[in-house]
VMD Tcl script that draws the C-alpha trace (Angstrom):
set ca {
  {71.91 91.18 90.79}
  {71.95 88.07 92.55}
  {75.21 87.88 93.91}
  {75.86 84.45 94.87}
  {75.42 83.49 90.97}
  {78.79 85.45 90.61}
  {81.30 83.93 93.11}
  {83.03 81.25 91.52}
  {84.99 80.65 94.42}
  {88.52 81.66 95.54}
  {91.16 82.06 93.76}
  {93.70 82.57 96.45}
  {95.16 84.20 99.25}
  {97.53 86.89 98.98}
  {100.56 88.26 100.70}
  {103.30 91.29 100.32}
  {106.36 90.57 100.92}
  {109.67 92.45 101.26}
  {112.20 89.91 99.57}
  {110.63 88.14 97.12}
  {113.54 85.60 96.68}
  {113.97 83.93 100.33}
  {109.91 83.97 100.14}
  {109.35 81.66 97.48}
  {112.68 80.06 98.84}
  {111.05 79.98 102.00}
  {107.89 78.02 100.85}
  {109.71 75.50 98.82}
  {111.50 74.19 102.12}
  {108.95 74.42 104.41}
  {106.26 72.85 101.91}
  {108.26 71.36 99.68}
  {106.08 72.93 96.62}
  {106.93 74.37 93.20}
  {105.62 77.53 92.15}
  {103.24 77.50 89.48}
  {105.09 80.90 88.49}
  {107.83 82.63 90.12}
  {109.09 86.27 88.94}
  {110.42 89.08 91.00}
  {107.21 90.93 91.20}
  {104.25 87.43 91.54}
  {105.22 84.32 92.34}
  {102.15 81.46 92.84}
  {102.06 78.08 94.95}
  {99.22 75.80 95.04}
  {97.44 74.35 97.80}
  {95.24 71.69 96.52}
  {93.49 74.57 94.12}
  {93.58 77.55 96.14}
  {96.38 79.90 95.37}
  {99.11 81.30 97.69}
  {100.17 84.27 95.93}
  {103.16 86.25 96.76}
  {103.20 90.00 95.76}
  {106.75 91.61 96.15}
  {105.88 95.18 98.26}
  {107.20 98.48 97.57}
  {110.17 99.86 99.38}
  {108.36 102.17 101.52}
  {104.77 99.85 101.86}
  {104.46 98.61 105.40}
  {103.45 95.29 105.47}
  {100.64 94.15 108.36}
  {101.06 90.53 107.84}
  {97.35 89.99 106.80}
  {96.32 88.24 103.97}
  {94.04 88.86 101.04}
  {91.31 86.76 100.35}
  {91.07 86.72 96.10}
  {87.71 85.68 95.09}
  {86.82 84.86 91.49}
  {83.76 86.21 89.81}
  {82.04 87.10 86.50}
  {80.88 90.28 85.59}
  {83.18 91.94 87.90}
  {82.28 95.52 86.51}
  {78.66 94.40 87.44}
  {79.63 92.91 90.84}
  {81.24 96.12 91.98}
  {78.05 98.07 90.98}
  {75.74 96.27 93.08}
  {78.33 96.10 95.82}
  {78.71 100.12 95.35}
  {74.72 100.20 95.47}
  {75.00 98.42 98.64}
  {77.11 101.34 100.41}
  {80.41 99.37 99.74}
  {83.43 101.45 99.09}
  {86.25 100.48 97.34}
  {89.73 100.92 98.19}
  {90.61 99.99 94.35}
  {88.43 100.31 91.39}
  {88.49 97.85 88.51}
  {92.10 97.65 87.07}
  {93.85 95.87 85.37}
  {96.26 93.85 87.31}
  {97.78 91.26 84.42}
  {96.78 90.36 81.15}
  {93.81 89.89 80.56}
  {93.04 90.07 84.16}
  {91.10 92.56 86.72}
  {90.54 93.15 89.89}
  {88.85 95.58 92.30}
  {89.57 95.37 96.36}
  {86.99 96.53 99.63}
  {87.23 96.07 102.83}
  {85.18 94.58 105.01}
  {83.59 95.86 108.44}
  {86.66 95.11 110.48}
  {89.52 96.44 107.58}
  {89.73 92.80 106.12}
  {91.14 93.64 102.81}
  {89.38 91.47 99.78}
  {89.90 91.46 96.28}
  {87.80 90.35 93.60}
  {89.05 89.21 90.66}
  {87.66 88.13 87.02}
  {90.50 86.57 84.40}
  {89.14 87.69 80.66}
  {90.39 85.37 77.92}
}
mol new
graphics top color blue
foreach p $ca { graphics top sphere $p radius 0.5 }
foreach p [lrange $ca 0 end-1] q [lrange $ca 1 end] { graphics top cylinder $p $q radius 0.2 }
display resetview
C-alpha cells in the first residue's frame, strides 16, 4: 500500500489535561477562541483548520506535557497493516474512540506518541 495516498492530513493535536474546565477556560482568554465542542471529557478549538483537542486525563494518568499529533487517513484498518508489516507496533489497536470514529496510536523512534484517525459516516 502506498501510504502517502492515505494521509489526508492532520486533524489535530492533542493534549490531557487534569481540569478540563480552567483548560478550555484557559484557551478562551489567552486566544480568545470558542470551542467547536466543549464537554467534560473532549473539548475542540480551531486553529485555522487544525484541531487543538483537549482530552480530560484520568485521576491517576501522569501527564508528560507532550502532544499528540492526530493524522487523518482512509482505510485505517489497512494503514495499520502495512504499518504492522513494516515492524511498527502499536500502543493502541483500532478502536473506537466516538461515533462513528477510530483511531489506532504508535510511537515513533524517539516515544513521540501519534494517532491515526479515520471518521466513518
Amino acid at each position: 500500500m502506498d501510504l502517502s495516498k492515505a494521509y489526508q492530513g492532520s486533524f489535530g493535536t492533542l493534549y490531557y489535561v487534569k481540569d478540563m474546565s480552567k483548560s478550555v477556560q484557559y484557551y478562551k482568554e489567552i486566544f480568545n477562541l470558542k470551542p467547536k465542542c466543549e464537554s467534560p471529557e473532549w473539548s475542540e478549538f480551531d486553529f485555522n483548520g487544525h484541531s487543538l483537542c483537549l482530552h480530560a486525563a484520568a485521576k491517576d494518568m501522569k501527564i508528560d506535557g507532550k502532544g499528540i499529533l492526530i493524522v487523518k487517513v482512509k482505510n485505517l484498518r489497512e494503514v495499520v497493516g502495512t504499518l504492522k508489516s513494516r515492524g511498527v507496533e502499536f500502543v493502541h489497536d483500532v478502536h473506537e474512540v466516538c461515533e462513528n470514529g477510530f483511531s489506532a496510536d504508535f510511537k515513533d523512534l524517539s516515544g513521540n506518541l501519534l494517532s491515526l484517525f479515520e471518521y466513518i459516516g
